[in-house]
C-alpha positions as CSV (number, residue, x, y, z in Angstrom):
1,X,2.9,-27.0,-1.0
2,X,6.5,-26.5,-2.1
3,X,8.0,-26.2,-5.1
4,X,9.8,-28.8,-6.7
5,X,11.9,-27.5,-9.1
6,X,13.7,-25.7,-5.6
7,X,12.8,-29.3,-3.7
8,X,15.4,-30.1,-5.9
9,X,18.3,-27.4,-5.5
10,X,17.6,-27.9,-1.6
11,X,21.0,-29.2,-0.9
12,X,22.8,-27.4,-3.2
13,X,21.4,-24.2,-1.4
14,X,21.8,-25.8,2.4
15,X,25.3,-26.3,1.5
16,X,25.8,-22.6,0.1
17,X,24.0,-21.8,3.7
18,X,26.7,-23.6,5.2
19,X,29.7,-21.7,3.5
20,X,28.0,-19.1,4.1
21,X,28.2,-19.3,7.7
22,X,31.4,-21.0,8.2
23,X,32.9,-17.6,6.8
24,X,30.9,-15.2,9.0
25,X,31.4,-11.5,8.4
26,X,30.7,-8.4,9.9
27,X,28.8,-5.9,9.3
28,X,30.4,-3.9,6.0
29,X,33.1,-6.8,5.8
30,X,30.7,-9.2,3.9
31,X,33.2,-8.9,1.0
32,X,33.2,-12.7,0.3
33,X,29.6,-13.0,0.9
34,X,28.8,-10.1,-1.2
35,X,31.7,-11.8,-3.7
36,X,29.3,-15.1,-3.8
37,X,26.0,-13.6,-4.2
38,X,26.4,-11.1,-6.9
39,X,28.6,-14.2,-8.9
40,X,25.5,-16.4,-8.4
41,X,23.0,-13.7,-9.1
42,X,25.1,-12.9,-12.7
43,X,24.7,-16.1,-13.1
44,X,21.2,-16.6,-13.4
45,X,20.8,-13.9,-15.2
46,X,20.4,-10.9,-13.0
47,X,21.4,-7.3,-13.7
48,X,23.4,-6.7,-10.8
49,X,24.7,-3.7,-9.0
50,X,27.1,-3.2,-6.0
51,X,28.4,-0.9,-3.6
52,X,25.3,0.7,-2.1
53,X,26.2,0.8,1.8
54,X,29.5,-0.5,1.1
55,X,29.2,-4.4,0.4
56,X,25.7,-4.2,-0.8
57,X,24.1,-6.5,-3.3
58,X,21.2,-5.8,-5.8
59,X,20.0,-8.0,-8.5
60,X,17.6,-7.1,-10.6
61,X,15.2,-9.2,-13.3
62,X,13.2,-7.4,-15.4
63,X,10.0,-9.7,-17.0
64,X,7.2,-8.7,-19.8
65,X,6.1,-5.2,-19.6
66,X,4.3,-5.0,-16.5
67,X,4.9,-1.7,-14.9
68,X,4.6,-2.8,-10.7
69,X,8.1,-3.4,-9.1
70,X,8.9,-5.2,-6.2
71,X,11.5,-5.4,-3.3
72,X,12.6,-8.3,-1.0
73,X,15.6,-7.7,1.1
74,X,17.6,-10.3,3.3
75,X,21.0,-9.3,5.5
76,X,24.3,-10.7,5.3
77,X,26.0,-9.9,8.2
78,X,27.3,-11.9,11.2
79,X,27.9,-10.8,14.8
80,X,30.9,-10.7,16.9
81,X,30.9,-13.5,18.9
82,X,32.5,-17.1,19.7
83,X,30.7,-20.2,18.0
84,X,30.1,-22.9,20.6
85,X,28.1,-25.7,18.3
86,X,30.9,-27.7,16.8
87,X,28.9,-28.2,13.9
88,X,31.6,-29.2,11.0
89,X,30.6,-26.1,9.4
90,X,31.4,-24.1,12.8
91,X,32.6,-20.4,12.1
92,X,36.4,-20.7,11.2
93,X,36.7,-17.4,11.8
94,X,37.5,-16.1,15.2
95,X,35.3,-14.5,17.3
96,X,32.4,-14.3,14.4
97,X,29.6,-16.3,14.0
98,X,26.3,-16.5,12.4
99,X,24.2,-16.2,15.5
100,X,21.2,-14.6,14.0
101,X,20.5,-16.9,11.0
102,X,21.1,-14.3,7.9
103,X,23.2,-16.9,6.3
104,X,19.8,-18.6,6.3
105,X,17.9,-15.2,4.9
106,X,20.5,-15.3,2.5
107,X,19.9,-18.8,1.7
108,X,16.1,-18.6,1.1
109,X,16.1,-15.5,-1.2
110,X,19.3,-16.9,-3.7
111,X,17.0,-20.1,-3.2
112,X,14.1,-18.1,-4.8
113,X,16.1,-15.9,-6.6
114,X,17.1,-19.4,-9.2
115,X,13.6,-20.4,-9.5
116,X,12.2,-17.2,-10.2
117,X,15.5,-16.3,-13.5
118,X,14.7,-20.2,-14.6
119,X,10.9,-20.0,-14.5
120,X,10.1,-16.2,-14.8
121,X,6.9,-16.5,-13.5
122,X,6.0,-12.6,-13.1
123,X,5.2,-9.9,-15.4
124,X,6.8,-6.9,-14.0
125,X,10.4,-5.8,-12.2
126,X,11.8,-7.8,-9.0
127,X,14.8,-6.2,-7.2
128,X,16.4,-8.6,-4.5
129,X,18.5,-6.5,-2.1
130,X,21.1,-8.5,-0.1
131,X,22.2,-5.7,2.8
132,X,24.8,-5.2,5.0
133,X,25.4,-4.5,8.5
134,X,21.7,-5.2,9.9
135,X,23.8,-5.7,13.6
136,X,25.6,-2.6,13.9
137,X,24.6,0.8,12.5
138,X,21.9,0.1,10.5
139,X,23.0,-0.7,6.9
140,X,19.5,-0.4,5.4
141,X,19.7,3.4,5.9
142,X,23.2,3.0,4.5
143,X,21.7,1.6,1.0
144,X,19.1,4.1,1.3
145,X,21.2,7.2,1.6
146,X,23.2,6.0,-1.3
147,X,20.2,5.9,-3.1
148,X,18.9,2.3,-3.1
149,X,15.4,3.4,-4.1
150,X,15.9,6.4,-6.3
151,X,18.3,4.1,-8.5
152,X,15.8,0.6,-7.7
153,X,12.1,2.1,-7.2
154,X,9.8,-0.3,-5.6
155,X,5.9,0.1,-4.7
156,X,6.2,-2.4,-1.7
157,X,9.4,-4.0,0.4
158,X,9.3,-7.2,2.2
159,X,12.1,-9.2,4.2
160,X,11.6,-12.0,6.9
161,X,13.6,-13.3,9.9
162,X,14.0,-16.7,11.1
163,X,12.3,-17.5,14.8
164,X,13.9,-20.0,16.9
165,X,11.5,-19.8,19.3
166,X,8.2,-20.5,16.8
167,X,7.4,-24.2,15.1
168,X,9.3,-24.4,12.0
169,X,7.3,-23.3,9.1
170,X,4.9,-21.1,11.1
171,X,4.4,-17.5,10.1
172,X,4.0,-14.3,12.5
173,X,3.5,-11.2,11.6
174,X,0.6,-8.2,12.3
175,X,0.1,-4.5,10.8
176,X,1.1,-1.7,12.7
177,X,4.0,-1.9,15.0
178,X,6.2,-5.5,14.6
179,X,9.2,-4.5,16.1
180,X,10.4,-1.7,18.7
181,X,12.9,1.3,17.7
182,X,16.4,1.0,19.4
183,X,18.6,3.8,20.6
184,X,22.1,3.3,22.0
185,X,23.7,6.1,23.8
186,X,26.6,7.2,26.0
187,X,27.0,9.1,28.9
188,X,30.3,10.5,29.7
189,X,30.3,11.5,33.8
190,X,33.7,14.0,34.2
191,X,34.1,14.7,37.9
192,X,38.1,15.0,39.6
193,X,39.5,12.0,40.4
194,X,42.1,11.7,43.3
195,X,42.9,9.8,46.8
196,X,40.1,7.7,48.1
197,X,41.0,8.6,51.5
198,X,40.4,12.3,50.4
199,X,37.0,12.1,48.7
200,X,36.3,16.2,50.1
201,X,38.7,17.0,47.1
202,X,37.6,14.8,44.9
203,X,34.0,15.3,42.6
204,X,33.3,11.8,42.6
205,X,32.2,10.4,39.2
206,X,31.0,7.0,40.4
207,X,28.2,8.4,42.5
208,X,27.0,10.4,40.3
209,X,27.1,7.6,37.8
210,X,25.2,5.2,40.3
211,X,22.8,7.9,41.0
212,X,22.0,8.3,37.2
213,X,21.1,4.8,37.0
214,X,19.1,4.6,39.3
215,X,17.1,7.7,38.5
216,X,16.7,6.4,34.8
217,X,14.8,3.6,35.9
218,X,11.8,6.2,36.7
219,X,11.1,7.4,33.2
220,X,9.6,4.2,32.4
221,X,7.5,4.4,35.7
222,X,6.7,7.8,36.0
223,X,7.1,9.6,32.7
224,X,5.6,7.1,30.5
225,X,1.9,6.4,29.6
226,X,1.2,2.7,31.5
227,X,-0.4,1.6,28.0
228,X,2.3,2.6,26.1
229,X,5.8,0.1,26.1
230,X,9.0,1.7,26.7
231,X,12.8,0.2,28.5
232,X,15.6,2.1,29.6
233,X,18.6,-0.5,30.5
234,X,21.8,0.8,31.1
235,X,24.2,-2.0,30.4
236,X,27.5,-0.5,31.4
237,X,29.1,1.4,33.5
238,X,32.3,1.8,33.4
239,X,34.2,3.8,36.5
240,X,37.6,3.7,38.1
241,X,40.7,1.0,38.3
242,X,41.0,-0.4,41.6
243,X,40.0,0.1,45.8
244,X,41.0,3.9,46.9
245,X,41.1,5.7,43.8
246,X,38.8,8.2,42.9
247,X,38.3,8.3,39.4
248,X,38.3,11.3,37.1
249,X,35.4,10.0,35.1
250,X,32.9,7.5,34.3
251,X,31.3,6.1,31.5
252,X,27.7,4.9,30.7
253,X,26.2,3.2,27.8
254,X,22.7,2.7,27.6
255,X,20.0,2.0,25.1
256,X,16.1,2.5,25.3
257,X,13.3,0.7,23.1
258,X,9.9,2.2,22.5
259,X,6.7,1.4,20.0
260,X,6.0,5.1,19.3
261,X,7.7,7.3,17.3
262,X,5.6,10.3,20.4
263,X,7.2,8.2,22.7
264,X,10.3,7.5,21.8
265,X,11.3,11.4,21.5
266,X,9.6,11.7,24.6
267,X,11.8,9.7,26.7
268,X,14.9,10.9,24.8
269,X,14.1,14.0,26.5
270,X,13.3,13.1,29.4
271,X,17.3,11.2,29.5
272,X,18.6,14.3,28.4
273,X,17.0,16.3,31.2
274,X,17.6,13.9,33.8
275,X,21.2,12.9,32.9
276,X,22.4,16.9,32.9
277,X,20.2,17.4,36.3
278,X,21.5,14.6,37.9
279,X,25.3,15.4,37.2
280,X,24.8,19.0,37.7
281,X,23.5,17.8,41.7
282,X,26.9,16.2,42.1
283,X,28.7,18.8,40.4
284,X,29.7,16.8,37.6
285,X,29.9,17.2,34.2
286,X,27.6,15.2,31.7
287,X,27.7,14.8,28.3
288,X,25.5,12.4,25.9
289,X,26.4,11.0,22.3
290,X,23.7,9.1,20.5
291,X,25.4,6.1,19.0
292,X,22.8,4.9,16.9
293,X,19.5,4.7,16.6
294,X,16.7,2.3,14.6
295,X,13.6,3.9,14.3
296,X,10.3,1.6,15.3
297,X,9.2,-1.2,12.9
298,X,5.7,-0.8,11.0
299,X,3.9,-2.8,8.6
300,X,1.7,-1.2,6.2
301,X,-1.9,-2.7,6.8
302,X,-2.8,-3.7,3.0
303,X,0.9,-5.0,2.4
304,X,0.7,-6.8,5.3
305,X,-2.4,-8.3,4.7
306,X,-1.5,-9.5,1.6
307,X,1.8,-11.4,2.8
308,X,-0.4,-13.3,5.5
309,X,-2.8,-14.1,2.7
310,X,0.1,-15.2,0.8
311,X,1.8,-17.0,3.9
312,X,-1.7,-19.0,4.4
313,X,-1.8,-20.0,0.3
314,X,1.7,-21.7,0.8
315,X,1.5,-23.1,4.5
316,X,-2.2,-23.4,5.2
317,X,-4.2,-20.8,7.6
318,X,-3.3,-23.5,10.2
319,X,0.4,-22.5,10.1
320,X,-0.2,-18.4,10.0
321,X,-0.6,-16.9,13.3
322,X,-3.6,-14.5,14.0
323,X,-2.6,-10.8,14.0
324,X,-4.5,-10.1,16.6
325,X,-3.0,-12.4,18.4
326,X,0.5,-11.8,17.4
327,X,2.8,-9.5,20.3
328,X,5.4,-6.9,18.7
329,X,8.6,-7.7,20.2
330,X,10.9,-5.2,22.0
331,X,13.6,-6.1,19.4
332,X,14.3,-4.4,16.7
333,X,15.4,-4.3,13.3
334,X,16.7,-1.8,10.4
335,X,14.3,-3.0,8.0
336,X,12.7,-0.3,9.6
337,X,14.4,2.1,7.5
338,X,13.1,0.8,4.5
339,X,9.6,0.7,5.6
340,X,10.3,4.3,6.0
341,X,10.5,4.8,2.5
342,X,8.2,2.2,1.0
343,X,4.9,-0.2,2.4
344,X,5.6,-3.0,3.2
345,X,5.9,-5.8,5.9
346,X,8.0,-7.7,7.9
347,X,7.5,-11.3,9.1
348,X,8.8,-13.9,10.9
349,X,9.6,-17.6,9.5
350,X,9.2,-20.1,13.0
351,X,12.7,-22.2,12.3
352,X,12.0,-24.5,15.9
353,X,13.0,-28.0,15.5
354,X,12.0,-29.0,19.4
355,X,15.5,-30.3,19.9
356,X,17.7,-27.6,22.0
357,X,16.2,-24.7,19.7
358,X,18.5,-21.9,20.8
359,X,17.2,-18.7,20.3
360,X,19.1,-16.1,18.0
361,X,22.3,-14.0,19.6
362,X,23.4,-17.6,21.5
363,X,26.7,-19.2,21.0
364,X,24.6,-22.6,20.4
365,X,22.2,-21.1,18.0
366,X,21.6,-23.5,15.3
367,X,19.6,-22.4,11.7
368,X,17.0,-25.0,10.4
369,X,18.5,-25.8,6.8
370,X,14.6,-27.4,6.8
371,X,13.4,-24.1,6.3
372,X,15.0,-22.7,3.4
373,X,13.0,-24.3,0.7
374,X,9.7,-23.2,2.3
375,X,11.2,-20.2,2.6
376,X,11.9,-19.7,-0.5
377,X,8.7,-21.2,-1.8
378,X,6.7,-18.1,0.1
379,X,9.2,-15.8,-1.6
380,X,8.5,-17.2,-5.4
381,X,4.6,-17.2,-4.5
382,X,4.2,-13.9,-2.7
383,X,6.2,-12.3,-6.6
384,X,4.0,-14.1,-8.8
385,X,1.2,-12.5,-6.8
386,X,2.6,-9.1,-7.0
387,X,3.9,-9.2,-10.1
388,X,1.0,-11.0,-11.7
């Protein structure tokens, strides 16, 4: 059942989700989102502190003398990309857009965040960590490395993300291994360019490029356990200007996904080894710079079990998906930075109304506003439990 004292707030917080994403941001620009939420957090009563990773938020509220301290995180940040909804609260700023619903993350936890300073039903310490730059190079290990839990301990972290794709107020999530890691890298190819009518003085980047592309696609096949999950997609290569030039050099930029932390070094090497081998056949020289990296996503087993016991109080067992049944996803997320550092568990909130339900990263992609308040409601219930 929801709660009706943020029943009540629900449109003042679906219009805040609103603002929020007609003035998308990217990551470590949220300045005016960042500017919002710590003026709304002062003003219920948070202690709040800024600048960890840049633009990130952290409230804190402090209740009785219970010693146990808590952590729930949502992101801020938008990606960089056109808005093609015409919604009247549209992105009105070019070439940004709330694609992946963090508006909405923000949304639910400031929606929680007034309940919990008006009510204060907890004895212990809450911190609510608003982060930045979840899209781009991992802002989570940003607010770590500046110290997020040495200055704001917690003894368990949790944070959701919406799911287009499962029934609005449904909840998925399983221990172990939620969410893949994710490494972006790129391969520079430097051969010697000159007349395409000449290519016997030339040390052709291009085929060596295609070549390394092609051979890529083995690791998965042939250096990877069959039960274990891995990609390797190269999305780019770049090579060359127009029909009978040779170019000097190519570029590649490719990123691979694996559930293992074994495995994921594993086929890091195996890139390495293949990429050098590969150029060196074709005379070419190869170099490879890791862009960035998120390490895989795994929920503690007790913390997790708690939030699904949680997640069946507030929406009935009916609306929690079985674990067992539940399939980690090849995305992947930087909340897995935090779960690094503390248990804890990451879910997802199903936001599908079954009207053109785009899924996240689409130009159409439309948040649920229905879904904040139970949101929120599993955010209030899952603190009074902890922090009982």
């Amino acid at each position: 059942m929801l709660i009706k004292e943020i029943l009540d707030h629900e449109e003042e917080m679906i219009a805040i989700r609103r603002d929020f994403h007609q003035h998308p941001e990217l990551g470590f620009e949220e300045f005016r989102t960042s500017d919002r939420i710590a003026e709304l957090l002062t003003e219920w009563g948070y202690e709040v502190h800024r600048g960890l990773g840049g633009t990130g938020v952290v409230g804190t509220l402090k209740v009785g003398s219970g010693g146990k301290r808590l952590g729930i995180r949502a992101d801020m940040d938008a990606l960089p990309m056109q808005e093609q909804t015409g919604l009247p609260w549209a992105s009105v700023n070019e070439g940004k857009m709330h694609a992946c619903g963090h508006d909405g993350h923000c949304a639910i936890l400031l929606s929680a965040a007034r309940y919990l300073a008006e009510q204060r039903p907890f004895n212990g310490t809450l911190h609510l960590i608003f982060q930045p730059s979840e899209e781009s190079i991992g802002g989570a290990k940003c607010m770590i490395d500046d110290g997020l839990f040495k200055l704001f301990p917690c003894d368990a972290v949790f944070g959701l993300h919406n799911f287009p794709l499962l029934p609005a107020g449904e909840i998925a999530t399983k221990p172990g291994a939620l969410m893949a890691s994710s490494d972006s890298m790129t391969i520079t190819l430097e051969g010697k360019g000159g007349h395409g009518s000449m290519p016997e003085h030339c040390i052709d980047p291009t085929v060596a490029g295609a070549s390394i592309v092609m051979a890529l696609q083995t690791i998965v096949s042939r250096n990877v356990d069959p039960q274990d999950s891995a990609v390797v997609t190269v999305g780019s290569l770049q090579s060359g200007t127009t029909h009978n030039i040779i170019p000097h050099s190519a570029v590649l930029k490719l990123n691979m996904r694996t559930f293992k932390a074994e495995v994921r070094e594993a086929v890091k090497q195996r890139i390495d080894k293949l990429v050098h081998a590969q150029a060196e056949s074709f005379g070419v020289k190869a170099s490879i710079a890791v862009d960035f990296g998120y390490p895989v996503t795994v929920n503690d087993p007790q913390q997790t079990q708690f939030a699904l016991q949680i997640a069946r109080d507030v929406f009935g067992s009916d609306k929690v998906a079985d674990p067992s049944q539940v399939k980690s996803a090849m995305g992947s997320e930087d909340f897995s930075f935090m779960l690094e550092e503390v248990p804890g568990c990451y879910l997802w909130l199903g936001t599908a109304t079954g009207n053109n339900d785009y899924s996240v990263h689409h130009p159409l992609y439309q948040f649920n506003d229905a879904c904040i308040s139970g949101g929120a409601t599993y955010w209030v219930k899952l603190t009074e439990s902890f922090l009982r």
